[in-house]
C-alpha positions as CSV (number, residue, x, y, z in Angstrom):
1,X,-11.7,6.2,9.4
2,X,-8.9,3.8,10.4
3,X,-8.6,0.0,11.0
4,X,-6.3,-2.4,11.3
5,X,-5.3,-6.0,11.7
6,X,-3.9,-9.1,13.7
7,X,-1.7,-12.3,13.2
8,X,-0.2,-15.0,15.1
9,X,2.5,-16.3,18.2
10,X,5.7,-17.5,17.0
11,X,8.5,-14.2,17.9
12,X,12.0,-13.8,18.0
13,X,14.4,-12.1,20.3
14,X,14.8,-9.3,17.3
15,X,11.3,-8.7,16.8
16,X,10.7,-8.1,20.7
17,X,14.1,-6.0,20.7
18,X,12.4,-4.1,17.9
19,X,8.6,-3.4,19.4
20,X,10.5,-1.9,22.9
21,X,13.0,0.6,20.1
22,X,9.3,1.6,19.0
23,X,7.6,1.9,21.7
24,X,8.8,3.7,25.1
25,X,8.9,1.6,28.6
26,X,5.8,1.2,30.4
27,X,4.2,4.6,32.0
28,X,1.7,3.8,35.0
29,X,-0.8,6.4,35.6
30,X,-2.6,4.7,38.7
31,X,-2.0,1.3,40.1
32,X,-4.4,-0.8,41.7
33,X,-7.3,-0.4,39.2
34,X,-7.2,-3.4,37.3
35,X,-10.8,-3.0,36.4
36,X,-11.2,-0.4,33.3
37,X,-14.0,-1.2,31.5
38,X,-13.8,1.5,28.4
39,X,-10.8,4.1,27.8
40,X,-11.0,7.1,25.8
41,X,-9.1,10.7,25.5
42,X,-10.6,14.3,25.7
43,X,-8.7,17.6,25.9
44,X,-11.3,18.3,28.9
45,X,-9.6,21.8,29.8
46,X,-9.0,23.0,26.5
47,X,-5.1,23.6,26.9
48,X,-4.5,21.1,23.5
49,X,-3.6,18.2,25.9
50,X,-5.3,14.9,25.5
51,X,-6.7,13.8,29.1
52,X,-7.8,10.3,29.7
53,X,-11.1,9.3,30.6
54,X,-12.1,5.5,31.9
55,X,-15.2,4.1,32.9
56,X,-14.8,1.4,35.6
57,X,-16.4,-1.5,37.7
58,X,-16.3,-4.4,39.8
59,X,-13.8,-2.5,42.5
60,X,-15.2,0.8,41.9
61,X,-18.3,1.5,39.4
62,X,-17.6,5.1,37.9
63,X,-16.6,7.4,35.5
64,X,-13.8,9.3,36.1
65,X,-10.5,11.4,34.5
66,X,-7.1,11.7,34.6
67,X,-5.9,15.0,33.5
68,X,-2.6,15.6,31.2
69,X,-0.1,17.9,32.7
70,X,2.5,17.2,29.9
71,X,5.7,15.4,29.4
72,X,4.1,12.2,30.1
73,X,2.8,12.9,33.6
74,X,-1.0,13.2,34.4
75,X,-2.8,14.4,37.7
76,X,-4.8,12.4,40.2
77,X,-8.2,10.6,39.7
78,X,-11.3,13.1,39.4
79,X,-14.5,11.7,39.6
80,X,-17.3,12.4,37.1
81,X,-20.2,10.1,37.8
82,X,-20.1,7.6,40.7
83,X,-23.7,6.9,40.8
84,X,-23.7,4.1,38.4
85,X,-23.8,0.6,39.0
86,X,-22.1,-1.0,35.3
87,X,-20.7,1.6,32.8
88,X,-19.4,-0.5,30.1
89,X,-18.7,2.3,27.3
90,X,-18.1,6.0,26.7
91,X,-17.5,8.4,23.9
92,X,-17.1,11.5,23.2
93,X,-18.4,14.8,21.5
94,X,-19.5,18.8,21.4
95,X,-23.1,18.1,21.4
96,X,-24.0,21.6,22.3
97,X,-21.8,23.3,20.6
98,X,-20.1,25.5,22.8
99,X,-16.4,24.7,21.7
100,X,-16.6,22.1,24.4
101,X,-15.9,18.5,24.8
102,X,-18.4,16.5,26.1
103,X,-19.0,12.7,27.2
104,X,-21.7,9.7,26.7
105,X,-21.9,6.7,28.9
106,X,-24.1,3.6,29.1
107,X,-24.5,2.0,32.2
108,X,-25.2,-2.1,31.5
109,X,-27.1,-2.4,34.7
110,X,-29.4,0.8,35.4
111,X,-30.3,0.5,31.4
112,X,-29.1,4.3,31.2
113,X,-27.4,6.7,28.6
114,X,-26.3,9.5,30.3
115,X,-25.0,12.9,29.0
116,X,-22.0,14.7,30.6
117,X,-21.8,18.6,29.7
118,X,-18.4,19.9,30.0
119,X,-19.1,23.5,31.4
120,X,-15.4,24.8,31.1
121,X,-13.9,21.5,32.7
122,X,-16.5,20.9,35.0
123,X,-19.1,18.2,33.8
124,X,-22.7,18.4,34.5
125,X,-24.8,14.5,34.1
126,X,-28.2,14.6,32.6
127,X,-29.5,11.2,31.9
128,X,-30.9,10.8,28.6
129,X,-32.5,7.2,28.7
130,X,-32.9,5.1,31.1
131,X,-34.8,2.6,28.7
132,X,-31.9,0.9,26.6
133,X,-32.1,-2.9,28.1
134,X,-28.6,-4.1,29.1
135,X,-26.6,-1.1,27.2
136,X,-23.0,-2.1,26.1
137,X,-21.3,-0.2,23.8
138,X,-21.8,3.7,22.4
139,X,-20.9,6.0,19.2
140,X,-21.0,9.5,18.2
141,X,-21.6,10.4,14.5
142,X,-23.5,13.1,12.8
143,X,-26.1,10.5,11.4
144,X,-28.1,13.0,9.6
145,X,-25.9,15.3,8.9
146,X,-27.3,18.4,9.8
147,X,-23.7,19.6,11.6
148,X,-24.4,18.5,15.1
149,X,-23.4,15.4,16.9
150,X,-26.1,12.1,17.6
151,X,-25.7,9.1,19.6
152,X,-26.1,5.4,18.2
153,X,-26.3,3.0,20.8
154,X,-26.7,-0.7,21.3
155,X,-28.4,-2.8,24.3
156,X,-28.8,-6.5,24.7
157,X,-31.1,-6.9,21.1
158,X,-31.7,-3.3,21.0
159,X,-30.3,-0.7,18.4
160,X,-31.0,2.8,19.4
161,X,-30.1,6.1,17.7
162,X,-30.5,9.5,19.6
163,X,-30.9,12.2,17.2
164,X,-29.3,16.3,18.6
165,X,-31.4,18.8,17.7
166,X,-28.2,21.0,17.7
167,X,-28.4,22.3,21.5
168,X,-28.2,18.8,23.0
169,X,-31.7,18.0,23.0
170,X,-32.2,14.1,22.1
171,X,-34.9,12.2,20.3
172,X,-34.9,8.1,20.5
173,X,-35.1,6.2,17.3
174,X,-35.1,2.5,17.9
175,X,-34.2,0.6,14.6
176,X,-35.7,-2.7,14.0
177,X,-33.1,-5.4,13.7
178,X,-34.7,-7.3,10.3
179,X,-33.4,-10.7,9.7
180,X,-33.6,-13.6,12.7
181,X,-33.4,-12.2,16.0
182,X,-29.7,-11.7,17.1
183,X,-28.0,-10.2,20.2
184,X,-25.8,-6.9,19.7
185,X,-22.2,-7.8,20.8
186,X,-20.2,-4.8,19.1
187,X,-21.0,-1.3,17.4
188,X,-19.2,0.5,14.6
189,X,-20.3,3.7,12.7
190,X,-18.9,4.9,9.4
191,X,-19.3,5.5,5.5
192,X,-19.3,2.3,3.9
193,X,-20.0,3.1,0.7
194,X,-19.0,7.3,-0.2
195,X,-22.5,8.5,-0.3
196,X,-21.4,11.1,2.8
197,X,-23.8,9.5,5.2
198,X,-22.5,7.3,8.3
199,X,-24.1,3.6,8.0
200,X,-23.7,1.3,10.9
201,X,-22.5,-2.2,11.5
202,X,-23.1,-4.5,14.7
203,X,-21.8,-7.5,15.6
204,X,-23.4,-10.7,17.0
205,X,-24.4,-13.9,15.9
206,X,-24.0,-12.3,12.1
207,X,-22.7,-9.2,11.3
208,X,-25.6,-7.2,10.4
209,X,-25.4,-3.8,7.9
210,X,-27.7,-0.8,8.6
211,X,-27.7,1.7,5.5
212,X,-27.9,5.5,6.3
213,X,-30.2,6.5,3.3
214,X,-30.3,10.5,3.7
215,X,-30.2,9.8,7.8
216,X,-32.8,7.4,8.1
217,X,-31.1,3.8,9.2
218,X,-32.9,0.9,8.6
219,X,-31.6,-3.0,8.6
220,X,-29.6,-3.6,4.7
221,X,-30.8,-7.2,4.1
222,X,-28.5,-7.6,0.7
223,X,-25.0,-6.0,2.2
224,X,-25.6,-8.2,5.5
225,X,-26.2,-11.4,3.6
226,X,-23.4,-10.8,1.4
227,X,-20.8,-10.8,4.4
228,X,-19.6,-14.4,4.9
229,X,-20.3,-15.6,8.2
230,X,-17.9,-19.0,8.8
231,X,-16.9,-17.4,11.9
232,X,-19.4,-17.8,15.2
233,X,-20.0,-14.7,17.7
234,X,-18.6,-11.4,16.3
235,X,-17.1,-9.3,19.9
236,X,-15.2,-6.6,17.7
237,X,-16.1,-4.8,14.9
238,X,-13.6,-2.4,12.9
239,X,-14.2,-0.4,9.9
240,X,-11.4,1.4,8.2
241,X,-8.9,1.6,5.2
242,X,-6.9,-2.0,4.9
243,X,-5.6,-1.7,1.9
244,X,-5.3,2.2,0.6
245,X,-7.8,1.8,-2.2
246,X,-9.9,4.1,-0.9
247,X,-12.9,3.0,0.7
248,X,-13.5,1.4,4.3
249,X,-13.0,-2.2,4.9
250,X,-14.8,-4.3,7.5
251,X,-12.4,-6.2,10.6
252,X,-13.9,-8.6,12.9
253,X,-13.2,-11.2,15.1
254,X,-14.6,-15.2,15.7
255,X,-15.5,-16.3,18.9
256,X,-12.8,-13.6,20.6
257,X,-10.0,-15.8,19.5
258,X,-9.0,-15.4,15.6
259,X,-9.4,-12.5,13.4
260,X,-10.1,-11.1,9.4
261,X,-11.0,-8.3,7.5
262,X,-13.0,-8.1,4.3
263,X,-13.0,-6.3,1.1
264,X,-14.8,-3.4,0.3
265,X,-16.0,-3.2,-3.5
266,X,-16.6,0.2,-3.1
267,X,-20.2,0.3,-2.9
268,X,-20.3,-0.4,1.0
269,X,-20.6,-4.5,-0.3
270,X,-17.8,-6.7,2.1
271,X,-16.1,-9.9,0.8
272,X,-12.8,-11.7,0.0
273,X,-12.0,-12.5,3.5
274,X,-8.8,-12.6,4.3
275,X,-7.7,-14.1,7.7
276,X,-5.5,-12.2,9.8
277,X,-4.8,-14.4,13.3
278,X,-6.3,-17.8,14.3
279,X,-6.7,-19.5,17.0
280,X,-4.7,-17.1,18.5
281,X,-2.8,-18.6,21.6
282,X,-2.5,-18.0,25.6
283,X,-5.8,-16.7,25.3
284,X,-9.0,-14.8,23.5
285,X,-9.0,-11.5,22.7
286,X,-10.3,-8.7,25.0
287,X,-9.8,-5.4,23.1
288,X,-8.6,-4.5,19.5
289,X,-7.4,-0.8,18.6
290,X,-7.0,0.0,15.2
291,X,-4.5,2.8,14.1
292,X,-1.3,3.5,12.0
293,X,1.5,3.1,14.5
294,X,4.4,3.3,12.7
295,X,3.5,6.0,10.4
296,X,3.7,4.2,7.0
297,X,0.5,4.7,5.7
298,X,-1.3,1.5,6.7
299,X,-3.5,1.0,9.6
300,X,-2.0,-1.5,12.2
301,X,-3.7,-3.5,15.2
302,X,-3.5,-3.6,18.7
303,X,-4.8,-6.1,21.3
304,X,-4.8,-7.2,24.7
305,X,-5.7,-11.1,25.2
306,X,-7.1,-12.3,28.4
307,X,-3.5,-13.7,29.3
308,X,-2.0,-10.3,29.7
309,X,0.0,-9.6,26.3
310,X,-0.4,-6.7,24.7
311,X,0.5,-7.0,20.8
312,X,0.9,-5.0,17.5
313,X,0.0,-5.8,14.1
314,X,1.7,-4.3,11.5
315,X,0.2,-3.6,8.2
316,X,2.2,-2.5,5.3
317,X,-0.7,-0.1,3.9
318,X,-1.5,-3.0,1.3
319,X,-3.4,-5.2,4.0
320,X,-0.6,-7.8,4.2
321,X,-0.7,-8.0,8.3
322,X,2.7,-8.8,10.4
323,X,3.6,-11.6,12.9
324,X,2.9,-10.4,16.5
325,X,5.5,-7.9,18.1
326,X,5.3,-8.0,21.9
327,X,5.4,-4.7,23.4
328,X,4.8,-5.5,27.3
329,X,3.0,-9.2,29.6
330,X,0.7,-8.0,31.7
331,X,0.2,-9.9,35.1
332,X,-3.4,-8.6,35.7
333,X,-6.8,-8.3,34.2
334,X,-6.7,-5.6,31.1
335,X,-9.8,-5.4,29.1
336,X,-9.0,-2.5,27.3
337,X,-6.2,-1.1,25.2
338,X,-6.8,2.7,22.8
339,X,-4.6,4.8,21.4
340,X,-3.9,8.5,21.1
341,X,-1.4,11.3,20.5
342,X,-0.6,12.1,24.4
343,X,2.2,14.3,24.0
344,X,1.4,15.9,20.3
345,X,4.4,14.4,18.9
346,X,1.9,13.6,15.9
347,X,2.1,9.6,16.7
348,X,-0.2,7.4,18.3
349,X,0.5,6.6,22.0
350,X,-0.7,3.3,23.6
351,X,-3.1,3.3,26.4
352,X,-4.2,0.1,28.4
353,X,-5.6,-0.8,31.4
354,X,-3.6,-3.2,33.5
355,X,-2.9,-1.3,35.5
356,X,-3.7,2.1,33.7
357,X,-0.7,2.8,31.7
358,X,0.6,4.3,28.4
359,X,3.5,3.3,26.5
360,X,4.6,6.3,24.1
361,X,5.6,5.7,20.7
362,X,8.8,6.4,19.2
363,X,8.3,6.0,15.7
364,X,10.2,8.9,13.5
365,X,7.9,11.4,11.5
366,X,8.3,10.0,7.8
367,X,7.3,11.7,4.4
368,X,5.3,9.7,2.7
369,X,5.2,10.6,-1.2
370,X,4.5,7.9,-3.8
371,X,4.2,8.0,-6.8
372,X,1.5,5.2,-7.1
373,X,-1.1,7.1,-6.0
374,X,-3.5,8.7,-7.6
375,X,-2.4,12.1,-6.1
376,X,0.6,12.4,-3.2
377,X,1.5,15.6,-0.9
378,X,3.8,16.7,0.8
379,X,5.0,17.7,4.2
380,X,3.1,15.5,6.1
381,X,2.5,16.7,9.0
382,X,2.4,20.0,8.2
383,X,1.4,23.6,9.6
384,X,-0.2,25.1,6.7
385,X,1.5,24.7,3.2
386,X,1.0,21.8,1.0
387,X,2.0,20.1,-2.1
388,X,0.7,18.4,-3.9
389,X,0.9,16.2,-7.0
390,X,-1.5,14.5,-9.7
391,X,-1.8,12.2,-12.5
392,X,-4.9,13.5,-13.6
393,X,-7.3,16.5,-12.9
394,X,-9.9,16.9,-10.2
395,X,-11.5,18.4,-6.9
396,X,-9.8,17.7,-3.5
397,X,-12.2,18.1,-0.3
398,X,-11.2,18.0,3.4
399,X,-13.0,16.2,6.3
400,X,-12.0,16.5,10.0
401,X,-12.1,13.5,12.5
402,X,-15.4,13.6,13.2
403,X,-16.0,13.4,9.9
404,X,-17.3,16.9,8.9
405,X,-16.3,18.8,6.0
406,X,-14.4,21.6,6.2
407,X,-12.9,22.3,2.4
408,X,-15.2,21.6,-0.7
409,X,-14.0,21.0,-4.5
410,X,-10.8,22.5,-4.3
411,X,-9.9,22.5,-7.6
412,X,-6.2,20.6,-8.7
413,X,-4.7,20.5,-12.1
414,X,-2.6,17.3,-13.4
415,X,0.7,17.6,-12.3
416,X,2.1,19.8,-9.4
417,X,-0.2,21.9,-7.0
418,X,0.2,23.8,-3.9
419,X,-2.5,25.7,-1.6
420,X,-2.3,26.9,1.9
421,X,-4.7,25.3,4.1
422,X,-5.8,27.0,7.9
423,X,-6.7,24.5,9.9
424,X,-6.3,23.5,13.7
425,X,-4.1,20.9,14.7
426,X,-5.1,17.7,14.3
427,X,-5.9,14.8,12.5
428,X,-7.7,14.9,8.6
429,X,-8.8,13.0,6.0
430,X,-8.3,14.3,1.9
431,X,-10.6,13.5,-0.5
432,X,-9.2,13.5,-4.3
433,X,-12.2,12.9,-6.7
434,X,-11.1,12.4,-10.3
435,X,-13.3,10.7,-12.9
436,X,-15.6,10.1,-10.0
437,X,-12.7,7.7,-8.3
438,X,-12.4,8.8,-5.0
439,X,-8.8,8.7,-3.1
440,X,-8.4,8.9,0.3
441,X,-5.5,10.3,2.4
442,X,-4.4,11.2,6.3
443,X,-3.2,14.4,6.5
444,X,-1.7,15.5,10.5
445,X,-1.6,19.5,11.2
446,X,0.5,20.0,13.3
């Protein structure tokens, strides 16, 4: 549940001085692939070490990993698939349950979405459609939330969902599209509007809702009407927290070269744009990553335009966006930039693909306690022990990244509170509902 946002060319010699203090020098995993298609990270050997996974084309058409062997260093190429002829897109997921990561793919070409069991490192393929015409980009969410992992992907006009029966058995749902026929550009998956069921958003010529009511998704005429559409084609979608009120805003782009985000009222309907970049120059944009960088409670942007640059965003956590800090120019194709914690310092690493490389960040661990907020904690991170404070009575509930809960209506009095929380390390979301306002907060285990 993060997002973040973008801005404008016109730097100085400080702020350029300042992006390289944040971020560490360039890291190159493998040279000579300058065609990434999709990036993503999985701890693929369980040892609590995030690997990186690409899918690629043009000069090779595969899927294939690059394990993490700590203190910045990863292993050699291993191949996964290499019968594919166009994977554009991959994610990630347990979808049997085993304590196991597995991977997704679509493969534009061959119309395929294939399934990649991780048997104890070694992954298995067992193609799962090969049906979805011209498939571009795939999630993983638990759409019906009966505690196992789906599928939603999108095709050339084609919105698919692939509900898990819980031991990675999959059953196709195509969902009308509703409204003037459209092509699907971009996919994003969350809760738009607190009922505790992911809804779904895909960019085109409009950006078009699809409520989740109970896990059935079908096209949300009013919410999709009520986004305002003065941009053209939407290429990147992003749903997260702008502004800390709460409740998941909506990013996109225009045409691959400016960028806003819109309002949430809190009942999963977007407005007040508020533009972010335009016209942004030496180039449109290729990727966007949305994440809090710099550790100050606000989710910043990322992005890699198609003249080589990749850029940050800051956001100050109220959705007041930065002017562009340059962190590294490029001198070959990168389509893709992501981010992840690669050497569990608790921040979020950059990854990119020209060629494949990282940058690590350097931000310092912060404590962030304010008294603005309906309730604050502290440490954060933390191993175990919190505190926390209240202006009012009410029930605190705790969701893990993918989204699942994991504590229920833990009860807080007004004023100071502290409770001892086992969990594994990683990233969380806490939930504070008091009067039926819901506040909500990262929390990193470490």
């Amino acid at each position: 549940m993060t997002t973040k946002v973008f801005l404008i060319i016109a730097v100085s010699f400080l702020a350029i001085q300042n992006s390289y203090c944040q971020f560490g020098s360039r890291n190159v995993v493998e040279t000579g692939i300058n065609k990434i298609i999709d990036i993503t990270t999985v701890d693929i050997n369980n040892d609590n070490l995030q690997d990186i996974v690409v899918t690629k084309h043009f000069n090779h058409s595969n899927v294939s990993y690059y394990l993490n062997q700590g203190n910045a260093t990863f292993d050699v190429e291993e191949l996964i698939d290499s019968n594919l002829q166009k994977p554009l897109a991959i994610a990630s997921g347990d979808f049997n349950s085993d304590g196991w990561i597995d991977l997704v793919s679509v493969d534009y070409v061959l119309n395929q979405v294939t399934w990649y069991t991780n048997n104890a490192g070694v992954f298995i393929s067992q193609i799962i459609d090969t049906s979805l015409f011209l498939a571009t980009e795939v999630k993983v969410a638990d759409i019906d939330l009966d505690n196992d992992l789906d599928i939603v992907v999108i095709g050339d006009i084609e919105l698919a969902i692939y509900y898990n029966n819980g031991a990675g058995i999959f059953t196709k749902q195509s969902i009308p599209q509703g409204g003037d026929p459209t092509e699907y550009y971009a996919l994003e998956v969350d809760d738009i509007d607190g009922d505790g069921f992911k809804d779904i958003l895909v960019g085109g010529t409009t950006i078009r809702v699809y409520k989740n009511v109970g896990g059935v998704v079908s096209f949300d005429s009013v919410r999709t009407n009520l986004i305002p559409e003065n941009f053209n084609l939407s290429f990147f979608i992003g749903l997260t927290d702008c502004d800390n009120d709460g409740d998941i805003d909506l990013v996109s782009d225009g045409n691959g070269n400016s960028i806003r985000w819109f309002t949430n009222d809190g009942n999963g309907n977007f407005t007040n744009p508020q533009l972010i970049a335009s016209d942004v120059p030496n180039g449109n944009l290729l990727s966007v990553n949305l994440n809090d960088f710099d550790n100050n409670g606000g989710v910043d942007l990322f992005t890699i335009s198609s003249s080589f640059e990749l850029v940050w965003y800051t956001n100050d956590g109220s959705g007041n966006f930065s002017a562009p800090h340059f962190i590294f120019q490029g001198n070959s194709w990168a389509s893709k930039v992501y981010s992840s914690d690669l050497n569990n310092d608790n921040l979020a690493d950059i990854i990119w693909s020209s060629d494949l490389s990282f940058h690590l960040n350097n931000t310092p661990l912060q404590v962030n306690y304010q008294e603005n907020y309906d309730f604050s904690f502290y440490p954060n991170p933390t191993n175990s022990n919190l505190f926390i404070k209240t202006k009012a009575q009410g029930k605190l509930s705790i969701f893990n990244s993918l989204g699942q809960l994991i504590y229920q209506d833990i009860k807080l009095n007004k004023g100071n509170n502290a409770i001892e929380l086992s969990l594994k390390p990683q990233v969380y979301v806490l939930a504070f509902n008091s009067n039926n306002h819901i506040t909500k907060r990262k929390l990193i285990i470490k």
